[in-house]
Backbone as ProteinMPNN parsed JSONL, in Angstrom:
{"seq_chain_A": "XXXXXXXXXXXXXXXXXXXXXXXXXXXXXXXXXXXXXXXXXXXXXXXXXXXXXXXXXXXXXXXXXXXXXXXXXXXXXXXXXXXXXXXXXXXXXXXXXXXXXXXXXXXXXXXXXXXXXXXXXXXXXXXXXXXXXXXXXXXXXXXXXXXXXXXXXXXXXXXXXXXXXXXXXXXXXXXXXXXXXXXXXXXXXXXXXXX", "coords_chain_A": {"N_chain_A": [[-103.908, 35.884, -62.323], [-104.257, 35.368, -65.866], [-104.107, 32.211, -67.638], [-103.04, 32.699, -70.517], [-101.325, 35.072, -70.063], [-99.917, 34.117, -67.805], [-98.614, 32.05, -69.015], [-96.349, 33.502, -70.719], [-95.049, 34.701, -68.892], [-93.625, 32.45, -67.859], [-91.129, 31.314, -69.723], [-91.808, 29.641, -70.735], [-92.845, 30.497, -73.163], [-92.67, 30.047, -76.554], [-92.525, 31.983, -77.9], [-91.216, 34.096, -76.885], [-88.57, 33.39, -76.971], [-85.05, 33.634, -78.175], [-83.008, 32.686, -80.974], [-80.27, 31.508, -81.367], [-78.227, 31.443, -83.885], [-75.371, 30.986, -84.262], [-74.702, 29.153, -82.26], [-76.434, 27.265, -82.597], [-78.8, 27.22, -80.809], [-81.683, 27.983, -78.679], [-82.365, 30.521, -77.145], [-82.77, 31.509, -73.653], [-85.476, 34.44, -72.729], [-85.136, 35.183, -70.171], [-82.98, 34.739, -69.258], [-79.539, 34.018, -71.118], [-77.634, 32.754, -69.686], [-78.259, 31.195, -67.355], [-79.649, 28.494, -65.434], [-82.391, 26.869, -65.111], [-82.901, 26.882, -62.536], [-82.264, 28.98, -61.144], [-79.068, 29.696, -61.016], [-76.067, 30.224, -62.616], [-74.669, 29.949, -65.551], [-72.376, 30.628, -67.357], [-69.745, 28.876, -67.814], [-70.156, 26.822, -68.483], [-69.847, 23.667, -70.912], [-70.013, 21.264, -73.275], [-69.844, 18.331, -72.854], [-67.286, 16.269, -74.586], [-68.332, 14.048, -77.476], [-66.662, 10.627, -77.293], [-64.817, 8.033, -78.408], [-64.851, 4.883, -76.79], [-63.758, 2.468, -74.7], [-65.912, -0.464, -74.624], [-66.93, -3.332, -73.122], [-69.178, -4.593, -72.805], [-71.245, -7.213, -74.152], [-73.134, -6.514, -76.477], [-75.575, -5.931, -79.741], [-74.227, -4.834, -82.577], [-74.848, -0.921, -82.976], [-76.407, -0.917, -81.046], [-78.476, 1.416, -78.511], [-76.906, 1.873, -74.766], [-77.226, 3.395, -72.459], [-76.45, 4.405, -69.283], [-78.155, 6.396, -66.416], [-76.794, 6.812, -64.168], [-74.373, 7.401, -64.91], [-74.874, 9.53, -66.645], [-74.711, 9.493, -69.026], [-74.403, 8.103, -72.905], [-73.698, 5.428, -74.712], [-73.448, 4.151, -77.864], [-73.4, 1.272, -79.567], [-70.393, -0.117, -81.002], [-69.079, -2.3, -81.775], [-66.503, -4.336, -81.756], [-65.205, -3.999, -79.39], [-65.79, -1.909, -79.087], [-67.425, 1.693, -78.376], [-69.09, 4.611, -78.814], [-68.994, 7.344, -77.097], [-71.646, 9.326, -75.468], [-72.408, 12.544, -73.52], [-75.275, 12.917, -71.703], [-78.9, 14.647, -70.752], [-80.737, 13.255, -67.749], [-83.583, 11.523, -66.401], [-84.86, 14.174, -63.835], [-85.34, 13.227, -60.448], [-87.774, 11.066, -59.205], [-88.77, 10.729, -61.63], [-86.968, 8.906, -63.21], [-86.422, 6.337, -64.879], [-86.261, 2.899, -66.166], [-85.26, 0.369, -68.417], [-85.765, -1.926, -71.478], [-85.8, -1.657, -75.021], [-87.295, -0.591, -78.284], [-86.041, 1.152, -80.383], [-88.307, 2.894, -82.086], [-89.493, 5.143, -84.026], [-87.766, 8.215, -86.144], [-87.589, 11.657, -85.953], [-87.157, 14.728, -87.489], [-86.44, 17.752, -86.08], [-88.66, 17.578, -84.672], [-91.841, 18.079, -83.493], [-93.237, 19.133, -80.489], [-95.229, 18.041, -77.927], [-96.579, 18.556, -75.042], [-97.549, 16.313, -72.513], [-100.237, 15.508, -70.858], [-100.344, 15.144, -68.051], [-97.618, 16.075, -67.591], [-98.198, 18.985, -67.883], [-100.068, 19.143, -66.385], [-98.383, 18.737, -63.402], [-96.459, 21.127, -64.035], [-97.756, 22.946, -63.968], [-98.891, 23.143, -61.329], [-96.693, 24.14, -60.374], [-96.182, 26.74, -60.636], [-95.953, 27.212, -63.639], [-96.909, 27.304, -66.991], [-97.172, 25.139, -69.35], [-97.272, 25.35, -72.903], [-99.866, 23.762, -75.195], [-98.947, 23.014, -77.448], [-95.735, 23.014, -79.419], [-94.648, 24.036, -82.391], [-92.437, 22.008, -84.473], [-88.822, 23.0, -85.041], [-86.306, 25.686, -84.393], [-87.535, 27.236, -82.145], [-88.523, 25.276, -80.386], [-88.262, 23.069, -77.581], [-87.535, 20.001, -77.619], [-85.39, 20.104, -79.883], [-83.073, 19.39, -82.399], [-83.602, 16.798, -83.37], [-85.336, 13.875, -82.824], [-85.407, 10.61, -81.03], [-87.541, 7.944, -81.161], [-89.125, 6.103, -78.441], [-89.726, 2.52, -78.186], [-93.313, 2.129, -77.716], [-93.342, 4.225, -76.293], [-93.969, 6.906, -74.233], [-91.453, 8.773, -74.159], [-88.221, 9.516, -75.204], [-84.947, 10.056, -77.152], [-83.163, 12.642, -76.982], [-82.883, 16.037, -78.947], [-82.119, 19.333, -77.88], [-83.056, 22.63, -76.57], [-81.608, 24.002, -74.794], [-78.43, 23.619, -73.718], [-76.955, 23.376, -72.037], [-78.4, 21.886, -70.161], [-77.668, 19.562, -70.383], [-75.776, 16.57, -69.112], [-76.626, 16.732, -66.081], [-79.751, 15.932, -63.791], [-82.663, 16.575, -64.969], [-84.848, 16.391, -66.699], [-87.951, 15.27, -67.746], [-87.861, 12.75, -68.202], [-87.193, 11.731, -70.372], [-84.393, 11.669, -72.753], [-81.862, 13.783, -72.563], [-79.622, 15.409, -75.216], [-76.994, 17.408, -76.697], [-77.671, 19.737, -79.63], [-76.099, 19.051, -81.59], [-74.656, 16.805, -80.871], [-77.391, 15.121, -80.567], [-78.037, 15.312, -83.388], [-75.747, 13.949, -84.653], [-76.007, 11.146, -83.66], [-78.366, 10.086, -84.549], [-78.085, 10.437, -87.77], [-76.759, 7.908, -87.879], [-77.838, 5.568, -85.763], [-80.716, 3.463, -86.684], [-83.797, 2.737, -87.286], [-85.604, 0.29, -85.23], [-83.613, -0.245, -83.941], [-81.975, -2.052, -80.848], [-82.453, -0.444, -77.633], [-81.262, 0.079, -74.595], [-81.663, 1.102, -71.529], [-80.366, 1.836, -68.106], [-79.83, 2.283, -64.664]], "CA_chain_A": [[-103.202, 36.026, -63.589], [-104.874, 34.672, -66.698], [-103.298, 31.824, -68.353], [-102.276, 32.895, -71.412], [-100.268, 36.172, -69.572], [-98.361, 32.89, -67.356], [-97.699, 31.613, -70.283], [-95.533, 34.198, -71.871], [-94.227, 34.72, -68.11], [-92.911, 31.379, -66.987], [-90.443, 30.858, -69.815], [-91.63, 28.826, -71.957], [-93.666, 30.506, -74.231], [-91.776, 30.223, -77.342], [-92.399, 33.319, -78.669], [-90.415, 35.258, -76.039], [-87.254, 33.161, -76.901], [-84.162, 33.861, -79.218], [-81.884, 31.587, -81.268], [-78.4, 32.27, -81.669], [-77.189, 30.635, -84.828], [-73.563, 30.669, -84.344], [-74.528, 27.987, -81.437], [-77.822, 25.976, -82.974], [-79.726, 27.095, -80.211], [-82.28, 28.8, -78.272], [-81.877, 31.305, -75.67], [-84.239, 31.853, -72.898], [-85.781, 35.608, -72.559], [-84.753, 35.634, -68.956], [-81.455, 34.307, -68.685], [-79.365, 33.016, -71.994], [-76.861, 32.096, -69.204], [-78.766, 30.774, -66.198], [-80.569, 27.825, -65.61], [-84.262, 27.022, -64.844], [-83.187, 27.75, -61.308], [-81.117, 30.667, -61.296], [-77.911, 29.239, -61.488], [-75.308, 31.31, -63.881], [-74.179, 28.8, -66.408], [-71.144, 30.845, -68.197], [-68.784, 28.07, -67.753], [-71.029, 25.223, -69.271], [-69.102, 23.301, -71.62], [-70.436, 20.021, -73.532], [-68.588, 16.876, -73.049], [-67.368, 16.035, -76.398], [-68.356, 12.387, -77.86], [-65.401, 10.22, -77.838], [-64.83, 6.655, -79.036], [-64.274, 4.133, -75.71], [-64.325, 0.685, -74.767], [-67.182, -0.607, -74.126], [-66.63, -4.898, -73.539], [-70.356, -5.276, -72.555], [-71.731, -7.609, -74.999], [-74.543, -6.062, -77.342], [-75.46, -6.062, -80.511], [-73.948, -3.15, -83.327], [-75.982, -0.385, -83.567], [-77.364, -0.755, -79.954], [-77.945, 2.281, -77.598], [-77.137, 1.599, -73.85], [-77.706, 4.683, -71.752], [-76.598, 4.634, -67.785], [-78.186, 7.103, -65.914], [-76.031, 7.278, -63.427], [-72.905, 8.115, -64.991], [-75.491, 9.826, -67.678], [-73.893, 8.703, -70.976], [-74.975, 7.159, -73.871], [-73.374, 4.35, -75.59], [-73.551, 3.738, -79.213], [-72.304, 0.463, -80.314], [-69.821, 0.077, -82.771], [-68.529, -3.137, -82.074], [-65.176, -5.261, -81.634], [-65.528, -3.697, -77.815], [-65.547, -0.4, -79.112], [-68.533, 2.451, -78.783], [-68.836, 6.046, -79.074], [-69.889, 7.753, -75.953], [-72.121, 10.998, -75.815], [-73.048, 13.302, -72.554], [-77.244, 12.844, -71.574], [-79.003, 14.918, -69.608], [-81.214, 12.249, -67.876], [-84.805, 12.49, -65.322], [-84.789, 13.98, -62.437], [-85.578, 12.493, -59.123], [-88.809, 10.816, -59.466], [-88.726, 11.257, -63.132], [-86.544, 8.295, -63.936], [-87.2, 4.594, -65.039], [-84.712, 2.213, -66.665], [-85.511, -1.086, -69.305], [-85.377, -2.041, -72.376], [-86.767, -1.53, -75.573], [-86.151, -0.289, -79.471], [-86.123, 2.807, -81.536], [-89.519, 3.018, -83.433], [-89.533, 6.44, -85.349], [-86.96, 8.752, -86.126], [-88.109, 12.652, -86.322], [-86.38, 15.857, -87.731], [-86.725, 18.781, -85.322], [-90.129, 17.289, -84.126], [-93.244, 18.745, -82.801], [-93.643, 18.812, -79.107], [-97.105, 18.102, -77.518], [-96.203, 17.791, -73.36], [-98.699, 15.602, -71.731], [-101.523, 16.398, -69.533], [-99.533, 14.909, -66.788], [-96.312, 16.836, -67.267], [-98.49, 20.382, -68.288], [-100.428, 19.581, -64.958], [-97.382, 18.873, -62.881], [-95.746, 22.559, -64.069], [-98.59, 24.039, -63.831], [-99.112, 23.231, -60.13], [-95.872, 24.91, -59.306], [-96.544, 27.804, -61.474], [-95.154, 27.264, -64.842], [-97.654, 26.49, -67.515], [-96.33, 24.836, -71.043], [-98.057, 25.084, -74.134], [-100.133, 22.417, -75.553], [-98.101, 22.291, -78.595], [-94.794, 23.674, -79.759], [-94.337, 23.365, -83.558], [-90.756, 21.706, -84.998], [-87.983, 24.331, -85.113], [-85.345, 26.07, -83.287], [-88.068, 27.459, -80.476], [-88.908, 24.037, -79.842], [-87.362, 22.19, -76.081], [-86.67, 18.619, -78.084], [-83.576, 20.4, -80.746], [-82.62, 19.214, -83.917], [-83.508, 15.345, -83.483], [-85.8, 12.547, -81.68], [-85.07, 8.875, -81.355], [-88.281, 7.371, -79.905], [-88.596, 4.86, -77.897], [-91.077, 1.973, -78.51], [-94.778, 2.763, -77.784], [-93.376, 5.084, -74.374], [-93.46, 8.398, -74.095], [-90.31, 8.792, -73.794], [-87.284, 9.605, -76.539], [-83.916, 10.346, -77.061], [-83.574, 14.039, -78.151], [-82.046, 17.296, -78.553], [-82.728, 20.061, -76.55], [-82.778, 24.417, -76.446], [-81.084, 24.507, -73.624], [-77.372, 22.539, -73.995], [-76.701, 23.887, -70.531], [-78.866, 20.973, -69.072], [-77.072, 18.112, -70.586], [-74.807, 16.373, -68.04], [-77.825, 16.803, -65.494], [-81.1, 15.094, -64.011], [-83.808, 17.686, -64.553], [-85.894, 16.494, -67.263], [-89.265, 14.676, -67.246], [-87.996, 11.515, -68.015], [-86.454, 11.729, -72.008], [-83.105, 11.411, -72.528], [-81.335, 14.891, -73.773], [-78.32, 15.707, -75.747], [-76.484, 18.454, -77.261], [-78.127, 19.45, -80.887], [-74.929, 18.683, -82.264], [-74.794, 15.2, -80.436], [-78.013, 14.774, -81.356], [-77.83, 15.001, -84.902], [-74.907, 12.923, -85.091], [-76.548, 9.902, -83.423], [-79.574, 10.333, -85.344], [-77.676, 9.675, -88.609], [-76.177, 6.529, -87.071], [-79.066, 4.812, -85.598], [-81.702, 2.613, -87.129], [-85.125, 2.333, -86.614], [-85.837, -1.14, -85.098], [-82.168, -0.709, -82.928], [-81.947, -2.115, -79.168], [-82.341, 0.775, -76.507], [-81.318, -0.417, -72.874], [-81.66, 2.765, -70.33], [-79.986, 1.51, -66.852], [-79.333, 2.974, -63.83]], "C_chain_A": [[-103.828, 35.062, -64.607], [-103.741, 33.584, -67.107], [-102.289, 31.976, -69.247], [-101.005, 33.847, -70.89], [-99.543, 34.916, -68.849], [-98.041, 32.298, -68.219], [-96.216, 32.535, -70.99], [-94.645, 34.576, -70.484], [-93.246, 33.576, -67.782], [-91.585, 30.776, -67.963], [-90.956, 30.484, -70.837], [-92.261, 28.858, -73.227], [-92.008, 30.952, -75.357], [-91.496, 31.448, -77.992], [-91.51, 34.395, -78.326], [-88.948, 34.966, -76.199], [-86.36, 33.22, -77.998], [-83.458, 33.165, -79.566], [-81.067, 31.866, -81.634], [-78.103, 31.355, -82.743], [-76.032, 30.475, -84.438], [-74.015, 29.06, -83.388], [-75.836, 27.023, -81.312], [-78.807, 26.194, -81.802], [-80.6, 28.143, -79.544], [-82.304, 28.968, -76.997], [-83.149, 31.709, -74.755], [-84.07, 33.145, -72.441], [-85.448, 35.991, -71.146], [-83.38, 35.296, -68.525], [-80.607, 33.432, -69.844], [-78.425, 32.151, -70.902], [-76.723, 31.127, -67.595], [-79.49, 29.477, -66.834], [-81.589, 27.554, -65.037], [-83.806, 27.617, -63.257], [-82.333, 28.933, -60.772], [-79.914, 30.702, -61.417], [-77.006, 29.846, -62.281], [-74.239, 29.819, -64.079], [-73.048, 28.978, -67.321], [-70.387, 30.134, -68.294], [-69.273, 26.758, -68.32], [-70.422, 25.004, -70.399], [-69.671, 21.621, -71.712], [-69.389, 19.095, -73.189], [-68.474, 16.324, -74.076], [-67.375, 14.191, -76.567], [-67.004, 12.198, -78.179], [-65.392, 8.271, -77.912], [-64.328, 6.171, -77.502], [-64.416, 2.481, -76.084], [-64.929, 0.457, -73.98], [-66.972, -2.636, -73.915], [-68.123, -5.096, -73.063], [-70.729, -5.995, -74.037], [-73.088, -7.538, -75.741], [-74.29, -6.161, -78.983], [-74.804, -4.627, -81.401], [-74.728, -2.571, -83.531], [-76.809, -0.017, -82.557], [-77.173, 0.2, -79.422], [-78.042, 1.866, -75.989], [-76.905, 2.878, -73.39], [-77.357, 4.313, -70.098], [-77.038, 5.952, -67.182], [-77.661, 7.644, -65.017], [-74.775, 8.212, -63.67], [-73.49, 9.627, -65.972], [-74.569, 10.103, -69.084], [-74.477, 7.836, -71.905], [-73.962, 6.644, -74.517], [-73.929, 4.46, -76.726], [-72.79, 2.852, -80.009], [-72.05, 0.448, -81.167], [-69.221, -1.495, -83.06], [-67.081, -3.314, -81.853], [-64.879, -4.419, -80.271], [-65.359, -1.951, -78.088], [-66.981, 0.426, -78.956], [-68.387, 3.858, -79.235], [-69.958, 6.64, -77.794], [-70.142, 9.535, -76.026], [-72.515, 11.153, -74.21], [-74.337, 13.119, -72.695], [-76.958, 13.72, -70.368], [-80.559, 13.413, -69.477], [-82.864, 12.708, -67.089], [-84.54, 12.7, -64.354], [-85.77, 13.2, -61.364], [-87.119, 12.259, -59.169], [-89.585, 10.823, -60.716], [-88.172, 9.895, -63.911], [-87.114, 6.929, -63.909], [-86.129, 4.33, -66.276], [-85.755, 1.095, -67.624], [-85.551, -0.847, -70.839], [-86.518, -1.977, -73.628], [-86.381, -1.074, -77.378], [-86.66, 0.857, -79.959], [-87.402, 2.658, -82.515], [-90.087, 4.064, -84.277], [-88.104, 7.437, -84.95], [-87.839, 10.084, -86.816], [-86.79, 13.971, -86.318], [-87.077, 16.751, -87.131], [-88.494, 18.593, -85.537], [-90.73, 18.359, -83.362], [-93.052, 18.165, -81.267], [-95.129, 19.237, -78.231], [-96.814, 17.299, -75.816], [-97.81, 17.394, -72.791], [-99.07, 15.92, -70.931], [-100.994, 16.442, -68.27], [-98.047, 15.66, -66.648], [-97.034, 18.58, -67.121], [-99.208, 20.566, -66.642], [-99.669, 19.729, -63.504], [-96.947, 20.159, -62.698], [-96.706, 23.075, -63.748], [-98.89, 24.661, -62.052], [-97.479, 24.121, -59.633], [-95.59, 26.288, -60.318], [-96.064, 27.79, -63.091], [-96.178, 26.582, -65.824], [-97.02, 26.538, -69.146], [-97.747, 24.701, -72.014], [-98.815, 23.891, -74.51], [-99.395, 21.501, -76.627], [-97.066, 23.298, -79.035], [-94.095, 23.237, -81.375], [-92.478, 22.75, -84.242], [-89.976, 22.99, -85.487], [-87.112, 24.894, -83.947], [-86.015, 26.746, -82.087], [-89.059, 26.228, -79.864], [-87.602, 22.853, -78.526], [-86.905, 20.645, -76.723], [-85.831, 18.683, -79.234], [-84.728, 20.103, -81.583], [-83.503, 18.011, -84.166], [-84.707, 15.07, -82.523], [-85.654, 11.414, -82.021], [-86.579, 8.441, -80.61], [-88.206, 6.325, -79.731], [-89.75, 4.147, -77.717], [-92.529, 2.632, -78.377], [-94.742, 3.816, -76.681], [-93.915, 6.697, -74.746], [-91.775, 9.437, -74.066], [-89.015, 8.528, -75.471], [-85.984, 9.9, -76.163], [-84.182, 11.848, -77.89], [-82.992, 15.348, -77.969], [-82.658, 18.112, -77.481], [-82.702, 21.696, -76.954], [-82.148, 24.801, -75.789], [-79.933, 23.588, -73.278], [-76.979, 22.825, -72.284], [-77.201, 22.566, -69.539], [-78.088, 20.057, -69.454], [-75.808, 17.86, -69.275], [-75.904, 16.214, -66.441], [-78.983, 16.21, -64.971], [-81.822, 16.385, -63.801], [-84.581, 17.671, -66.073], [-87.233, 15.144, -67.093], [-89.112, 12.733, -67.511], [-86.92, 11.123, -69.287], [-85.004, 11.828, -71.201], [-82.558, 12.919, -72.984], [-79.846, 15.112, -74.235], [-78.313, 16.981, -76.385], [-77.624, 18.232, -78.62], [-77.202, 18.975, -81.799], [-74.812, 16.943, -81.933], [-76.108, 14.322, -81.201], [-78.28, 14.071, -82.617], [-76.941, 13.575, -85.484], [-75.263, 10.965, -84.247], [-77.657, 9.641, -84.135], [-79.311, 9.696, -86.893], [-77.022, 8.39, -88.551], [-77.506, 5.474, -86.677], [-80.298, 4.571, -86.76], [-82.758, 2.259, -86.979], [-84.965, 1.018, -86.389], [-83.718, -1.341, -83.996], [-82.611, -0.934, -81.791], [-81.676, -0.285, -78.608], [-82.26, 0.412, -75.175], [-80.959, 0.968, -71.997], [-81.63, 1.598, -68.948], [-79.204, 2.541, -65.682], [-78.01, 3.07, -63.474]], "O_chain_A": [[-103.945, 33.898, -64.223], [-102.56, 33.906, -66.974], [-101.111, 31.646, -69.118], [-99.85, 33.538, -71.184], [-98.452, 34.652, -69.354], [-96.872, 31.912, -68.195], [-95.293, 32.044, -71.64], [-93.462, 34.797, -70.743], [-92.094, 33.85, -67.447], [-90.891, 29.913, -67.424], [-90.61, 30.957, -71.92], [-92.353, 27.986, -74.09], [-90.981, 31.611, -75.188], [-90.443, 31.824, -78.507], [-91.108, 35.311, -79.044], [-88.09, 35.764, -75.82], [-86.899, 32.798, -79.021], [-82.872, 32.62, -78.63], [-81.096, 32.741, -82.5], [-77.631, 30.293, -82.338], [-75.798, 29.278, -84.269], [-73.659, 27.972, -83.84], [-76.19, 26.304, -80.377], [-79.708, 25.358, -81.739], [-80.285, 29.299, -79.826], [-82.285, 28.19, -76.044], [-84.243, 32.124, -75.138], [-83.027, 33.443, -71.859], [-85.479, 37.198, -70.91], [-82.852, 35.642, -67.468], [-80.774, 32.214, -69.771], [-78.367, 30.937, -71.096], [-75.772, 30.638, -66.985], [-79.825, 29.272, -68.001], [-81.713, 28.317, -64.079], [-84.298, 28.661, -62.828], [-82.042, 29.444, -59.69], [-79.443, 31.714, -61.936], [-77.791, 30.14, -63.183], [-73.538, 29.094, -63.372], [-72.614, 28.047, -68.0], [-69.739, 30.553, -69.254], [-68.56, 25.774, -68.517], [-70.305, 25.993, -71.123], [-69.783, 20.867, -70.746], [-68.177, 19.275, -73.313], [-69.457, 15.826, -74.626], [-66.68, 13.354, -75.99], [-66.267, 12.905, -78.866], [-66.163, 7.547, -77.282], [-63.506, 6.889, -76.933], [-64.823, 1.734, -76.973], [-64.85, 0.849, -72.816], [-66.87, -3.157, -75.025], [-68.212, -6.311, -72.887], [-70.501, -5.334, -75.049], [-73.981, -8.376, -75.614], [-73.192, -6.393, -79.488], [-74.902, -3.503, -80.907], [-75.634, -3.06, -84.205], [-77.704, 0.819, -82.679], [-75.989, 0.535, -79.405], [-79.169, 1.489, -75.669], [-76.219, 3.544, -74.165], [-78.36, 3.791, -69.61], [-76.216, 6.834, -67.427], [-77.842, 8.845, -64.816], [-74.321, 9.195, -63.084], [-72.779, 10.629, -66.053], [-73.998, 10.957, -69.763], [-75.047, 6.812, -71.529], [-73.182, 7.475, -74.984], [-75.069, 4.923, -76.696], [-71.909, 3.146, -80.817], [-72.697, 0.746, -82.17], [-68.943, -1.907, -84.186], [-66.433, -2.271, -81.765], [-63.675, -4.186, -80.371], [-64.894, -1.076, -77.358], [-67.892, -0.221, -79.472], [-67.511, 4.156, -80.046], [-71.164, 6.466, -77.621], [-69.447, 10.494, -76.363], [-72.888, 10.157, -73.59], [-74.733, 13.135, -73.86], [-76.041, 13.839, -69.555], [-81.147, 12.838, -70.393], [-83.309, 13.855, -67.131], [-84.007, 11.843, -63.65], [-86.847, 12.678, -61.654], [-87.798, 13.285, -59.173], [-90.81, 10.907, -60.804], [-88.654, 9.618, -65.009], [-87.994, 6.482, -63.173], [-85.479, 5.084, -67.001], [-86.972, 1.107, -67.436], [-85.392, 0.261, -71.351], [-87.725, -2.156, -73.463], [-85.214, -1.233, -77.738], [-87.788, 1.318, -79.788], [-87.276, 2.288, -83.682], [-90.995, 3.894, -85.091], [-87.526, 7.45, -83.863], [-88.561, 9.945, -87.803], [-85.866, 14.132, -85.521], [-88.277, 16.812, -87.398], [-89.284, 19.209, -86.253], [-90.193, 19.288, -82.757], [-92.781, 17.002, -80.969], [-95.763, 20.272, -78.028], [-96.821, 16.114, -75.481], [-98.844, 18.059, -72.723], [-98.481, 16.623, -70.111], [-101.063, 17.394, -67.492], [-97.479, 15.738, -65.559], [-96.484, 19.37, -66.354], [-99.082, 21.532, -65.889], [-100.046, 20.5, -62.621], [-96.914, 20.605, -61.551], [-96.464, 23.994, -62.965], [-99.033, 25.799, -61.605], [-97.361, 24.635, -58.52], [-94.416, 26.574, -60.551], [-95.842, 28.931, -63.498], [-96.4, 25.387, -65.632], [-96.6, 27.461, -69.844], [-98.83, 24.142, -71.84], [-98.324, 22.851, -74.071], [-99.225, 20.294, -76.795], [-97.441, 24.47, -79.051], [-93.252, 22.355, -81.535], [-91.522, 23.525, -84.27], [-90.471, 23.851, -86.214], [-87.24, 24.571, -82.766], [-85.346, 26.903, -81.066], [-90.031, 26.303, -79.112], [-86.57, 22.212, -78.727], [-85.88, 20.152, -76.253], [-85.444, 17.623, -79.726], [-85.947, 20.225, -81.695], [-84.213, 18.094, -85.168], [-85.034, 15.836, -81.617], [-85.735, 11.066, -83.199], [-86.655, 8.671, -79.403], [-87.561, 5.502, -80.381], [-90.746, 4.686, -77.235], [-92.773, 3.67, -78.991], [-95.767, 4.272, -76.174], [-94.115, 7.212, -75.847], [-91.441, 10.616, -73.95], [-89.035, 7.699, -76.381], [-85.736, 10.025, -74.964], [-84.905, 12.158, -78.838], [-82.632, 15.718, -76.852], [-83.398, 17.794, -76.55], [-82.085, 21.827, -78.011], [-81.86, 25.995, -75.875], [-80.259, 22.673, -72.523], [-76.75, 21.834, -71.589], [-76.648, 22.245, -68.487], [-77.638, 19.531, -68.436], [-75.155, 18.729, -68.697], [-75.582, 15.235, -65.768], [-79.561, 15.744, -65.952], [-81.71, 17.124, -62.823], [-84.895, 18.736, -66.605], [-87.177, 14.24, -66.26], [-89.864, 11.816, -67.18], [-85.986, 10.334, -69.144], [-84.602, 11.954, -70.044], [-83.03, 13.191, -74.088], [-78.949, 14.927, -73.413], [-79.34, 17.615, -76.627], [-78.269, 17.203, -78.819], [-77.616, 18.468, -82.842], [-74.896, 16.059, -82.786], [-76.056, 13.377, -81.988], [-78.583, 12.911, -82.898], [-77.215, 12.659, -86.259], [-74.662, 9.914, -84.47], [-77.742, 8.42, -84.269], [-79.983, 8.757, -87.322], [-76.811, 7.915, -89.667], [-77.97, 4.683, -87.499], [-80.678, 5.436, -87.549], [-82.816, 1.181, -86.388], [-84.257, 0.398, -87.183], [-83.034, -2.301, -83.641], [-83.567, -0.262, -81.404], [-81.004, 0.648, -79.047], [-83.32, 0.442, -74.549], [-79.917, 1.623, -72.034], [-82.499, 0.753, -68.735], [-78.266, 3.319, -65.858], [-77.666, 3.845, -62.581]]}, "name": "protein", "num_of_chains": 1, "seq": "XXXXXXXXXXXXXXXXXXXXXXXXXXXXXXXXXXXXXXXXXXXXXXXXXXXXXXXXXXXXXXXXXXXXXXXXXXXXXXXXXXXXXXXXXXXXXXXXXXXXXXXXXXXXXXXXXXXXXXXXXXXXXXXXXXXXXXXXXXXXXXXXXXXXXXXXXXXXXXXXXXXXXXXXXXXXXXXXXXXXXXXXXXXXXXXXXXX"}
């Protein structure tokens, strides 16, 4: 099978996929209600951000992220935060420490690295080199990045994964979540990702 034809098979060519306005996002040509592994996802329901208490001591403004529970923090201060649903990496995917927000992008460009494109590729799935900003783009509305890494905070096409470990390492949220942390945060904010 030539490349380009696995391309437009495995999913992820963008061209094959549809975006539903009513719900900000994009639907995949083989399943709007499945996920990557066949799964039937009709019952998927975001976890809605809600204000908690948070008494760890950080600064305002900071994001702390557990992967375990996968949640993001967003301090607000006087022990209060605002907590959002992540999906986080899967198994051999993740890594924890600290670090700060150094660009903020509107429905960014995605360019997956040699090492993630060669990864999929080996188990048949080959991704594009580049996927231009827009609703058939896998990182949403939003990206937060995260110092010099690879690695961001960021929407997603597929709200179905959030709650989840099954991405390459990034953090993902709703596009709606997204967004609304996006206007909140600060370039130059703390980012602590812990297990």
């Amino acid at each position: 099978m030539a490349p380009a034809q696995a391309q437009s098979n495995s999913g992820y060519d963008p061209r094959s996929w549809t975006y539903d306005p009513a719900r900000n996002v994009l639907v995949s040509p083989s399943a709007p209600d499945q996920t990557s592994d066949g799964e039937t996802r009709s019952d998927w329901s975001a976890t809605p951000r809600e204000i908690v208490h948070f008494s760890e001591a950080q600064p305002k403004g900071s994001i702390v992220i557990s992967t375990t529970e996968r949640r993001l923090y967003y301090i607000l201060g006087n022990g209060r935060a605002l907590r959002y649903a992540v999906g986080v990496g899967k198994e051999g995917l993740e890594w924890a420490g600290r670090d700060t927000i150094s660009s903020k992008k509107t429905w960014p460009d995605w360019r997956p690295p040699a090492e993630m494109r060669s990864r999929e590729a080996s188990n048949g799935r080959f991704l594009p080199a580049h996927v231009e900003g827009g609703p058939n783009n896998p990182l949403g509305a939003r990206a937060l990045y995260i110092g010099n890494t690879l690695y961001r905070v960021h929407g997603t096409n597929q709200p179905w994964t959030v709650g989840q470990a099954n991405s390459s390492g990034c953090i993902r949220m709703t596009n709606d979540d997204v967004i609304d942390l996006y206007d909140r945060v600060k370039i130059g904010s703390q980012i602590i990702v812990r297990h």
